[in-house]
N, C-alpha and C positions, 0 to 999 in steps of 0.2 A: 504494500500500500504506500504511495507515496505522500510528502508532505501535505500536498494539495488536499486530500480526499480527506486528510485529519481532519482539515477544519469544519468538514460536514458533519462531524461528530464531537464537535463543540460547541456546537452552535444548537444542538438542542440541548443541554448538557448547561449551557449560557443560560439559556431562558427557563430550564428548570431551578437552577440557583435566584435568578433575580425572582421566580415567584415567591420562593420560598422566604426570602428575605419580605418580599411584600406580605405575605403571610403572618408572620413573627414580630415584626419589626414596628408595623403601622400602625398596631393596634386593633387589626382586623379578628383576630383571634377574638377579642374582648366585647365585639360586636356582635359576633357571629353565637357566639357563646349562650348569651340571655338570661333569663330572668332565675337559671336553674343554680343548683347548688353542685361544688364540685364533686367528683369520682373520687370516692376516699375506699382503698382498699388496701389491707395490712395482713402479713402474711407473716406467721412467725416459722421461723428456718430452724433455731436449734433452741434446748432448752439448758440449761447448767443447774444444777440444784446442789450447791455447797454447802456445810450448817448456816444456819440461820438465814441461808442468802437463797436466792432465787436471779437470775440470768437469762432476759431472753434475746436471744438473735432476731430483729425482725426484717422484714423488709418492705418496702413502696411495691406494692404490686399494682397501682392506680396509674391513670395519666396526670396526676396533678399534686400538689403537695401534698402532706399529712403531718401536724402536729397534735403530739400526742399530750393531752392538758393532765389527765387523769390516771389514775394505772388504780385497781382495789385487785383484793384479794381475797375468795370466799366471800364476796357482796360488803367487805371493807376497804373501804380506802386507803391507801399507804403511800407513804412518802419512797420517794423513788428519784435517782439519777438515771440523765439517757446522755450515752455519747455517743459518736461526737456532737449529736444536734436533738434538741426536741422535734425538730420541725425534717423530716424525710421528704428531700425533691426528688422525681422518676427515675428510678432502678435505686431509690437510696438505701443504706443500711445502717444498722442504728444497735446497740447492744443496750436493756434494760435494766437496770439492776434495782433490787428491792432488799432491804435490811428485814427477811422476814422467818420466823421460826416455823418454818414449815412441821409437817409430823410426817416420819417415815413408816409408809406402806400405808399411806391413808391418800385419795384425791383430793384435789386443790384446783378451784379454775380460776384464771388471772382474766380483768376485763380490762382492756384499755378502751379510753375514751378521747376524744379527737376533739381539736376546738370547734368543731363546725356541730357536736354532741352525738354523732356516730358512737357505738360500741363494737367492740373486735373481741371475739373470747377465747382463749385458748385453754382448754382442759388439760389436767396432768393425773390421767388415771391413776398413777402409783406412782409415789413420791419418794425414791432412793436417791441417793447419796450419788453422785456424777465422779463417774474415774477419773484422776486427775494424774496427769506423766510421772509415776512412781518404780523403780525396778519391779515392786510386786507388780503391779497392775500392767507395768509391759509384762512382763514373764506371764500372767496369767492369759492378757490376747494372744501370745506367742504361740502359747499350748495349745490355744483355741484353733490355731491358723493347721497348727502342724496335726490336731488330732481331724481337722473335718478333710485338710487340704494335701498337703503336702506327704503324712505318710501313707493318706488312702492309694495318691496317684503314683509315688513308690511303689505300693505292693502289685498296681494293675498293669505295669511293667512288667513284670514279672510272669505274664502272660507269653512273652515271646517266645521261648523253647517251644512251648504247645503249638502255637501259631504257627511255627518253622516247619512242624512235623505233617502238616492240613497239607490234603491234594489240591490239586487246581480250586474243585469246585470249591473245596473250603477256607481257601483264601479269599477268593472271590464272597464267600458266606461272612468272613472277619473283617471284611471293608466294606461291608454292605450295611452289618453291622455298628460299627464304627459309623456312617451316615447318619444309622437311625440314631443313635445315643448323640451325635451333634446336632439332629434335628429339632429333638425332644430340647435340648438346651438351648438353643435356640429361641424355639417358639416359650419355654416357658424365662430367659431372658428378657425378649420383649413383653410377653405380657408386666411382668415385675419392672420394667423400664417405662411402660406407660399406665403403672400405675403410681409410679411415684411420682409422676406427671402431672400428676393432678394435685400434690403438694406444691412445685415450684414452682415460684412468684409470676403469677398472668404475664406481665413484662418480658418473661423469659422464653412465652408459650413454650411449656412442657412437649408436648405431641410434638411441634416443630424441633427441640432437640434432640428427640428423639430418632428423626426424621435424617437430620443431618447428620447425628453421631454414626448412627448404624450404614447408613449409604453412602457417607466418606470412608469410614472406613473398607467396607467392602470395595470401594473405587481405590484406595489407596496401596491395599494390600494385591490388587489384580494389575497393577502400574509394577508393583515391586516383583511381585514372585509366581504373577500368573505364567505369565512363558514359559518359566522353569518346571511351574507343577502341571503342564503339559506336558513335557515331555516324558516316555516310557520309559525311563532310565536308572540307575541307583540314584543317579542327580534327582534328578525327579519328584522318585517317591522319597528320597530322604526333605526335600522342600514342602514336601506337602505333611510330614511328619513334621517337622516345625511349625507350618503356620496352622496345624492341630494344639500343639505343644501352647505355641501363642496365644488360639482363640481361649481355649482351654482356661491359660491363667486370667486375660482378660475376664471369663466370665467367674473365675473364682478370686477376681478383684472384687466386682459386684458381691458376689455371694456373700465375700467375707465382711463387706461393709456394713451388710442388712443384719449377719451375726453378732459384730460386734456393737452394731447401736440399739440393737433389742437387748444384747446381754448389760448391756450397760442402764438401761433405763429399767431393767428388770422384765421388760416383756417374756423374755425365755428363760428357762432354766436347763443346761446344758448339761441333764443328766443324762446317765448309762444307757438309753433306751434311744434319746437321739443322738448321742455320739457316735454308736452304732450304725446307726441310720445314715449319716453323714457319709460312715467309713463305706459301708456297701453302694452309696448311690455314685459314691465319689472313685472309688474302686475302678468302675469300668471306665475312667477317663484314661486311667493308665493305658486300656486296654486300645481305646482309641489310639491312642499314640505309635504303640510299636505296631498296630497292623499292617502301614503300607510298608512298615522295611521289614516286615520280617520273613520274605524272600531275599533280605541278604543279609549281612553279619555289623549291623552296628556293634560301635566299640562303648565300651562300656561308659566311658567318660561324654560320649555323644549321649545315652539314652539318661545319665546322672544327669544333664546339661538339660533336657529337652523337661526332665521331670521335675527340675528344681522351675521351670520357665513356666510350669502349669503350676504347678503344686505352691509355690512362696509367693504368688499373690494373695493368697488367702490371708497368710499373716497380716500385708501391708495392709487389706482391707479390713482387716479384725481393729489394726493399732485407730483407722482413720476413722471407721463406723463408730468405735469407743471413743474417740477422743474430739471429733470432731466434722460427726456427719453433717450433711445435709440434704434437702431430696436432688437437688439439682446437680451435683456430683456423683451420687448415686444414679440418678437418672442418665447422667453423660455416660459413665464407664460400663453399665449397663448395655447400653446402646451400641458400646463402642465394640463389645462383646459379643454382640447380635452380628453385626458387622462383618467380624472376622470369623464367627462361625459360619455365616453365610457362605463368604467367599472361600471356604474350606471346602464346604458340604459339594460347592460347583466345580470342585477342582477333585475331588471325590469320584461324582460322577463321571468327568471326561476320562477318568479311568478305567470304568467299568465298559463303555467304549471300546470295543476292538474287532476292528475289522468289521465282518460283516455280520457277527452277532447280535442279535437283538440285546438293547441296553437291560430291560425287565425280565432278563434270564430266572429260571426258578429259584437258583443261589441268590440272587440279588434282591429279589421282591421278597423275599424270607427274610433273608438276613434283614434288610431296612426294618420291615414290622417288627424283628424278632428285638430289636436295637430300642423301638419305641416302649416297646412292651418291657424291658427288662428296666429300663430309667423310669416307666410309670412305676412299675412295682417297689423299683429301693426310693422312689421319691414318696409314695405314702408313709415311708417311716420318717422322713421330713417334713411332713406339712405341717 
């Protein structure tokens, strides 16, 4: 394109700026506007409950300001500081704090009140004590990380001898497999990414990140390592064991965020019965992994390498969901999860592909269901 034709591509680009300024600038907004009262909409992001104190994270989720005049607690009023501002302009955030003696393991709802005498409630089912960065309280997320995440997808490693020894068709059965347990994480991914969507601040539109997160990355990962995980090669299927390995930890980043901010507010209790649960559902991601090479000889340090890349996000999300969730973080990495399972599942298929064989082989349409069916079953010991 030469310089000439630039300028026909500034020139509407020109005139959409000077309106915008006539827009903003003239007063026109303030005309247009009328006799109504503004869009006050407050959106609380995280909670902190210290002794005696209470901490809310909130956010402007409206197109217009919001000062906050009032803040009560259990239908009393309390004195309270807000920084950095009483008053939140669009997209702003503002952290709460109230000098108050809560009771642990009892509800408590905080209402805030707006100068314009809007109310915003946020309820606190259960009232414990918020993990605060302590070597206990890391070592205990740690454990968290390493008993749902890290040594489940160890041990389903450990699948590959057996896999080595499967005929044609049952190789073909262990990667068909391997689809349906990415499918299953996948679709139940996104459902948990757009539900958390519906927590993060309207301003953000929820659904639209979710939108971007998971379809960038599936664009992004098919730019980096699509070509490779076409090809039929040890190259090949080891690329495509990797970006398993990746989606894998991506989605047990999500996972481990949602654990560690329900263990933290008390929502779940991480005894023996879902620990178990975690380990069996979590189990067959190992298995995902070493399917497409286990017609050849990974070295040991490749399949250490590929299972610490699925399995230790879990950690990082236990330390983050404890310490400092939100849904809009969660709804991103979630997403971002979805994404690379995606573009896993499609480079899966072009495998199954050969020659003149029909793709829906009976090994294949087996294996896929057999794949869904075994993630629904260890996920009821998780719900």
């Amino acid at each position: 394109m030469t310089a000439n034709r630039w300028w026909w591509a500034f020139i509407p680009l020109g005139l959409l700026a000077a309106l915008i300024v006539l827009v903003t600038q003239t007063g026109l907004l303030d005309r247009l506007r009328g006799p109504f009262p503004p869009v006050e909409v407050i959106t609380v992001e995280r909670v902190r409950l210290l002794p005696g104190r209470i901490e809310l994270g909130i956010a402007n989720a409206g197109p217009d300001p919001v000062t906050i005049a009032q803040v009560s607690v259990d239908e009393a009023f309390w004195n309270f500081t807000m920084s950095p501002s009483q008053t939140l302009g669009r997209f702003g955030r503002a952290t709460v704090v109230l000098d108050y003696p809560w009771v642990e393991n009892e509800a408590h709802v905080v209402s805030m009140l707006t100068s314009t005498g809007l109310t915003f409630e946020h309820g606190i089912a259960l009232a414990v004590t918020t993990p605060v960065p302590t070597k206990a309280s890391l070592w205990t997320f740690t454990l968290i990380g390493l008993y749902v995440g890290v040594i489940p997808v160890a041990i389903g490693l450990l699948f590959l001898p057996l896999i080595r020894r499967l005929s044609k068709g049952g190789l073909d059965f262990s990667l068909a497999l391997t689809a349906g347990l990415l499918i299953f994480l996948g679709a139940d991914a996104l459902f948990e990414a757009l539900e958390n969507a519906r927590a993060v601040p309207a301003t953000l539109h929820g659904s639209a990140l979710v939108v971007m997160g998971s379809v960038g990355t599936f664009l992004l990962l098919q730019l980096v390592g699509g070509s490779r995980a076409r090809a039929e090669s040890a190259d090949g299927r080891r690329s495509v064991a990797w970006l398993i390995a990746l989606s894998i930890g991506l989605h047990n980043l999500g996972e481990g965020l949602a654990i560690g901010a329900a263990y933290a507010i008390g929502e779940v209790s991480l005894g023996a019965f879902l620990i178990v649960g975690f380990m069996l559902h979590n189990t067959t991601e190992g298995l995902a992994i070493v399917a497409p090479v286990a017609r050849d000889r990974p070295r040991l340090i490749t399949l250490a390498a590929m299972g610490a890349l699925a399995g230790i996000p879990t950690i990082l999300g236990a330390w983050i969901g404890g310490y400092a969730f939100t849904a809009t973080w969660a709804t991103l990495f979630l997403a971002i999860g979805v994404g690379a399972i995606a573009q896993v599942v499609v480079a899966l298929f072009r495998m199954f592909s050969r020659g003149e064989e029909p793709m829906w082989r009976p090994a294949i349409a087996s294996g896929v269901l057999a794949g869904l069916l075994v993630m629904y079953a260890t996920g009821l010991l998780v719900a």
